[in-house]
N, CA, C and O atoms as a GROMACS GRO file, in nm:
protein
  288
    1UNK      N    1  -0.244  12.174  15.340
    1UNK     CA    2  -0.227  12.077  15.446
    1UNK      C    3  -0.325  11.962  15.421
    1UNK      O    4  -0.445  11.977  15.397
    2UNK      N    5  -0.250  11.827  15.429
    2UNK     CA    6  -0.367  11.778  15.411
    2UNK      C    7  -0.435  11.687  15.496
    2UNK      O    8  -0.388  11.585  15.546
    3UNK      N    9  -0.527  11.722  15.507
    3UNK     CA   10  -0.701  11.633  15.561
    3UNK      C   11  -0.656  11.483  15.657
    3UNK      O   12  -0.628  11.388  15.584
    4UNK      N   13  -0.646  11.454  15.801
    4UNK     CA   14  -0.623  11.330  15.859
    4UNK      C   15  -0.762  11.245  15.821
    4UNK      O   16  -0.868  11.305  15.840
    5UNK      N   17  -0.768  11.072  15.754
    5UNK     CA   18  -0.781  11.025  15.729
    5UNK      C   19  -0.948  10.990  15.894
    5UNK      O   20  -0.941  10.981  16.017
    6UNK      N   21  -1.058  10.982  15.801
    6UNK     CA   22  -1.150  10.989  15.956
    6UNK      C   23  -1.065  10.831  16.034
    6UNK      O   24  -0.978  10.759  15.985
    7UNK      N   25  -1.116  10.826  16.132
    7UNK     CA   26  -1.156  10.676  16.186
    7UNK      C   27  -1.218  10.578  16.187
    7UNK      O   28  -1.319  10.597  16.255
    8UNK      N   29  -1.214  10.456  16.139
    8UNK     CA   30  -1.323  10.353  16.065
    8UNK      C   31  -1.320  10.305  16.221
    8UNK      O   32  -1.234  10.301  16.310
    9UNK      N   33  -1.489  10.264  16.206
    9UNK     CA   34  -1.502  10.215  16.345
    9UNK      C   35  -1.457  10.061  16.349
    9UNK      O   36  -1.445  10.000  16.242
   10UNK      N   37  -1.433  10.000  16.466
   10UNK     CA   38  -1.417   9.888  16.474
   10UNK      C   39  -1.514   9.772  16.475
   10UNK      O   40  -1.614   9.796  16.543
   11UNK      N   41  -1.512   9.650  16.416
   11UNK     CA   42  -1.618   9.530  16.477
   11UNK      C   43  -1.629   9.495  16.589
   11UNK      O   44  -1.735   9.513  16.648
   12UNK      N   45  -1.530   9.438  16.646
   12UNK     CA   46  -1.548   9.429  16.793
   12UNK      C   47  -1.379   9.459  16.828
   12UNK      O   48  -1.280   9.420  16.768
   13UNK      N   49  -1.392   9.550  16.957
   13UNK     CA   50  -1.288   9.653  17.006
   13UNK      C   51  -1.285   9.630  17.172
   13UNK      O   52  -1.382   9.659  17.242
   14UNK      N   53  -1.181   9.582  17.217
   14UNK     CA   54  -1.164   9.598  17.355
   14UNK      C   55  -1.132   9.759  17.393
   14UNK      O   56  -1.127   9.856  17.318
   15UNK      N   57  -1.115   9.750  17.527
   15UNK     CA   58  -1.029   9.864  17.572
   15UNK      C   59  -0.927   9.868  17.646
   15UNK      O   60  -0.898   9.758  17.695
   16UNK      N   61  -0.859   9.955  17.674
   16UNK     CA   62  -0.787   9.944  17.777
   16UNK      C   63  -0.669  10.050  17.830
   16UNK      O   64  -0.588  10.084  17.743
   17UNK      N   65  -0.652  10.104  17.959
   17UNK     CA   66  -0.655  10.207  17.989
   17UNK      C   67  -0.509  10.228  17.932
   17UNK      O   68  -0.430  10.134  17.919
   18UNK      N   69  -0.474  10.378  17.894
   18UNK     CA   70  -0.365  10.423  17.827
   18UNK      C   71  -0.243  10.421  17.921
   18UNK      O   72  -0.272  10.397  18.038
   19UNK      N   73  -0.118  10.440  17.896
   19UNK     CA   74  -0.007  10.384  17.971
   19UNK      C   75  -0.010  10.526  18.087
   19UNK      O   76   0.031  10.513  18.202
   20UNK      N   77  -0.059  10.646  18.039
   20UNK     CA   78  -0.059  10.716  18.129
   20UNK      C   79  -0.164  10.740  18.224
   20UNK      O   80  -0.173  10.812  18.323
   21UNK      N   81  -0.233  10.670  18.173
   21UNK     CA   82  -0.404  10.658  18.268
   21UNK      C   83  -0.499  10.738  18.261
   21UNK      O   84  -0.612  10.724  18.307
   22UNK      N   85  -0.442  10.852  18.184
   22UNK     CA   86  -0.545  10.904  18.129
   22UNK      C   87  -0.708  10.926  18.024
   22UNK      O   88  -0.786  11.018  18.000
   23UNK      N   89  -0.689  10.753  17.981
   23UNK     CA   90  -0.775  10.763  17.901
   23UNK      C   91  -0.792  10.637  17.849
   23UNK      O   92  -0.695  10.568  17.881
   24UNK      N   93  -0.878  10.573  17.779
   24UNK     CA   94  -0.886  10.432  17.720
   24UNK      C   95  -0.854  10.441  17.603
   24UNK      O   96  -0.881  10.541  17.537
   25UNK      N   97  -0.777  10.314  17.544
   25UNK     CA   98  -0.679  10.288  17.403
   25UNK      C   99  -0.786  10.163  17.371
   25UNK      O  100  -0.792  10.057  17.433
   26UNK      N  101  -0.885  10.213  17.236
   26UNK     CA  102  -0.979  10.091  17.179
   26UNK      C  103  -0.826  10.026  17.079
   26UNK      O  104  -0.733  10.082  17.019
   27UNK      N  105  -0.872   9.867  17.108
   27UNK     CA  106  -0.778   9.778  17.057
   27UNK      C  107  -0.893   9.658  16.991
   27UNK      O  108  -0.994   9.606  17.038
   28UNK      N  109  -0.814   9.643  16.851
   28UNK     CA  110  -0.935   9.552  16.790
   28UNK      C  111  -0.845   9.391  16.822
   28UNK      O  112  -0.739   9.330  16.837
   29UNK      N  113  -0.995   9.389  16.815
   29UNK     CA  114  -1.044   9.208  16.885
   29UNK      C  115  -1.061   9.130  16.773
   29UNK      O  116  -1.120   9.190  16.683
   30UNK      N  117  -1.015   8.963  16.737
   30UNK     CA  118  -1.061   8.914  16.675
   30UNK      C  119  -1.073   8.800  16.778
   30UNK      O  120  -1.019   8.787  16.888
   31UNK      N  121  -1.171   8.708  16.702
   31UNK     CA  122  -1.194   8.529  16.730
   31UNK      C  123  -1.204   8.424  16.626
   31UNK      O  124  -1.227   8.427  16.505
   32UNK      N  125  -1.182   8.334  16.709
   32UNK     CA  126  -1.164   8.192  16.580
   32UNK      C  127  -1.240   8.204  16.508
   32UNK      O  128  -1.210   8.141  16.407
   33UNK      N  129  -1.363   8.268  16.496
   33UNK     CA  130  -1.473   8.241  16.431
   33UNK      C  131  -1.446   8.315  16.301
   33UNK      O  132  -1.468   8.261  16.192
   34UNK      N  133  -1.400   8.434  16.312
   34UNK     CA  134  -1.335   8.567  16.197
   34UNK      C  135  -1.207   8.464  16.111
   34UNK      O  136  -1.170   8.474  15.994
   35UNK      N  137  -1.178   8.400  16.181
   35UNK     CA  138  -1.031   8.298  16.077
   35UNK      C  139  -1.052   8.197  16.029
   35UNK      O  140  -0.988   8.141  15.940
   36UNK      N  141  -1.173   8.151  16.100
   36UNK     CA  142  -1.152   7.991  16.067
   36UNK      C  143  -1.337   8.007  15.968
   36UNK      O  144  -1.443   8.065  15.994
   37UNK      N  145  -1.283   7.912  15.846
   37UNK     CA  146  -1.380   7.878  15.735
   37UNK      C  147  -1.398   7.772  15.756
   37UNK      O  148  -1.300   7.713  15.800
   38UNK      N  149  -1.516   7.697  15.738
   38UNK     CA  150  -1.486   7.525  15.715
   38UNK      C  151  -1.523   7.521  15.619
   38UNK      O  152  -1.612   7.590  15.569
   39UNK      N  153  -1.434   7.398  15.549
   39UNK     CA  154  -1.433   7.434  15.423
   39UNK      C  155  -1.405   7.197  15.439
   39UNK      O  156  -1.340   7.131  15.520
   40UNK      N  157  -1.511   7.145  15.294
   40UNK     CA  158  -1.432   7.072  15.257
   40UNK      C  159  -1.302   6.949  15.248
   40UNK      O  160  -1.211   6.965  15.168
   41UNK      N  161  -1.307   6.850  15.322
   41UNK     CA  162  -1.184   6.812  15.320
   41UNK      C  163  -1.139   6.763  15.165
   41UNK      O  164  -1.227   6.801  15.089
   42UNK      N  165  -1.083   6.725  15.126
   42UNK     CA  166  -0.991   6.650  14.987
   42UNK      C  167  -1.030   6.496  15.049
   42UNK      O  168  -0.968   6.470  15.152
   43UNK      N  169  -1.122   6.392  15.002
   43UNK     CA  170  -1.106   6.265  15.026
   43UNK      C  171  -0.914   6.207  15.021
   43UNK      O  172  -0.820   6.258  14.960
   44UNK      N  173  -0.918   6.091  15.106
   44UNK     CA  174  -0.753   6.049  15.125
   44UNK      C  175  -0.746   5.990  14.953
   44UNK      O  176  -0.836   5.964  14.874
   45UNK      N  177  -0.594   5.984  14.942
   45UNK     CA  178  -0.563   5.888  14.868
   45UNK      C  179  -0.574   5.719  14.886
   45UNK      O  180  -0.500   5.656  14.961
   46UNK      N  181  -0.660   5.671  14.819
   46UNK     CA  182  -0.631   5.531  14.773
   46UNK      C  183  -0.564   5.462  14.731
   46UNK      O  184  -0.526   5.357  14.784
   47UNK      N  185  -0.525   5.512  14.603
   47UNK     CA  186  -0.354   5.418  14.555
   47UNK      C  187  -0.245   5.383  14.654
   47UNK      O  188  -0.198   5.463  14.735
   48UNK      N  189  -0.204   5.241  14.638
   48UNK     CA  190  -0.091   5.213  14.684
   48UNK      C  191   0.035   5.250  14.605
   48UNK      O  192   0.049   5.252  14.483
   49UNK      N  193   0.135   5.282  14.712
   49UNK     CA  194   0.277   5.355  14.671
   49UNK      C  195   0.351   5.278  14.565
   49UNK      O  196   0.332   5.167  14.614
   50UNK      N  197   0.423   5.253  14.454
   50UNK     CA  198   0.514   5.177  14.404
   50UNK      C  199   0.606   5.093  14.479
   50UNK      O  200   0.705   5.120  14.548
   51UNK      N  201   0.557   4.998  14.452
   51UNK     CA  202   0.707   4.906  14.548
   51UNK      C  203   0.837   4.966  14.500
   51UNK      O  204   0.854   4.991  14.381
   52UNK      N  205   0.968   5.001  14.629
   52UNK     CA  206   1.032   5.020  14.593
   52UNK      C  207   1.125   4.907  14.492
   52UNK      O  208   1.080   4.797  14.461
   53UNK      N  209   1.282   4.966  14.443
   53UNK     CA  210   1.327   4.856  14.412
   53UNK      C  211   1.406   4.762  14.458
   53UNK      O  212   1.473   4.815  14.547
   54UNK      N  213   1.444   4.620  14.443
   54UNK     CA  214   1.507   4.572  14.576
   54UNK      C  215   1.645   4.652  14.564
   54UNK      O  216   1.716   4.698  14.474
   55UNK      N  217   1.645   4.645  14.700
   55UNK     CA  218   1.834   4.681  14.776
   55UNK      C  219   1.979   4.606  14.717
   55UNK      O  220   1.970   4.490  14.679
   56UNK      N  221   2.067   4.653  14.713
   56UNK     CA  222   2.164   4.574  14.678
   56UNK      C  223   2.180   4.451  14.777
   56UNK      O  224   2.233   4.355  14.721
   57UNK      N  225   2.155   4.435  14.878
   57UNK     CA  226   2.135   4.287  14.949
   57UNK      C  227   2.111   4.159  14.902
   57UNK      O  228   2.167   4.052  14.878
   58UNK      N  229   1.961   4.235  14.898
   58UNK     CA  230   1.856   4.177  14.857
   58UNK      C  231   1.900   4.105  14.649
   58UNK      O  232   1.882   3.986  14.622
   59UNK      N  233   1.937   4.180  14.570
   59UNK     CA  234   1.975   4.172  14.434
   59UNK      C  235   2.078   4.052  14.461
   59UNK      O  236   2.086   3.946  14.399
   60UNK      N  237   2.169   4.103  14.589
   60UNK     CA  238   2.313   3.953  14.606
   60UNK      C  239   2.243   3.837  14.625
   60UNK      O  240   2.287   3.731  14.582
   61UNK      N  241   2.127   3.847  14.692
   61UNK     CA  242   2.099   3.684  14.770
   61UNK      C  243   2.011   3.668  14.667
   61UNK      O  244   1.999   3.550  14.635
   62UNK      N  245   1.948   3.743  14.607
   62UNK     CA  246   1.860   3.660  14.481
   62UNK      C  247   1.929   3.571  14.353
   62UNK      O  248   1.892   3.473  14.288
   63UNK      N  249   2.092   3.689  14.351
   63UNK     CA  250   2.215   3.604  14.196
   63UNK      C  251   2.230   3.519  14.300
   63UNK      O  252   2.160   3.422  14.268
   64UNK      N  253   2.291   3.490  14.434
   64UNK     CA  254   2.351   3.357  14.533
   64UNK      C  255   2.255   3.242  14.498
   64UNK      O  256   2.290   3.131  14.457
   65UNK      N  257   2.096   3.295  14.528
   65UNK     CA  258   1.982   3.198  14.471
   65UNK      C  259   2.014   3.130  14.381
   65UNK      O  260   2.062   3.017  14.389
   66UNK      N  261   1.980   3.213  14.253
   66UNK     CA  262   1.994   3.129  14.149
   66UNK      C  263   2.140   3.043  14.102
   66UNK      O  264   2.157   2.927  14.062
   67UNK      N  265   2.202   3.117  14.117
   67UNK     CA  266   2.346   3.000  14.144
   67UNK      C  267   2.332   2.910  14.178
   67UNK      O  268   2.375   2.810  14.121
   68UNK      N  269   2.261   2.908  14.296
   68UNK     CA  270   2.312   2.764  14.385
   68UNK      C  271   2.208   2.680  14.374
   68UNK      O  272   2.212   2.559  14.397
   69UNK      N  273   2.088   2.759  14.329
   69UNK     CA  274   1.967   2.688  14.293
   69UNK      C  275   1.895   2.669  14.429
   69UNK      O  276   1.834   2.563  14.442
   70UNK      N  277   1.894   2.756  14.532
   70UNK     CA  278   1.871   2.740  14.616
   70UNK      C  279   1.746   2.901  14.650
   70UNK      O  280   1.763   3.015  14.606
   71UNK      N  281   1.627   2.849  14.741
   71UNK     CA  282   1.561   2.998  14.729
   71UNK      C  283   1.580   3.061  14.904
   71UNK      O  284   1.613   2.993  15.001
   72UNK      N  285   1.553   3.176  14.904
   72UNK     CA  286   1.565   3.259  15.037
   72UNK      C  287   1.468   3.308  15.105
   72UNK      O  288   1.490   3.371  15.208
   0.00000   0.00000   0.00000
């Protein structure tokens, strides 16, 4: 038969009484402090994005431009 595994105690453990009332059910507790690391941010990016390229609109009224010799 084999051997039940002991009980590791808890860090910090609420309680709270069992559904039949007979007895207290330890329930482990955590806090922000157990999750949260501070850590570091990554400085932002600096570079500016690539201009996109112009729109087909934009491509018509620039050939209309030069056609007509006229600017927009």
């Amino acid at each position: 038969m084999a051997r039940p595994k002991p009980r590791r105690a808890e860090r910090n453990a609420g309680a709270f009484y069992s559904p039949d009332g007979l007895g207290m059910i330890p329930v482990p507790m955590r806090t922000l402090s157990d999750d949260y690391h501070d850590e570091p941010v990554d400085p932002p990016d600096d570079h500016e994005p690539e201009p996109e390229p112009p729109g087909l609109i934009e491509r018509i009224l620039d050939r209309l431009a030069r056609t007509f010799g006229t600017g927009h």
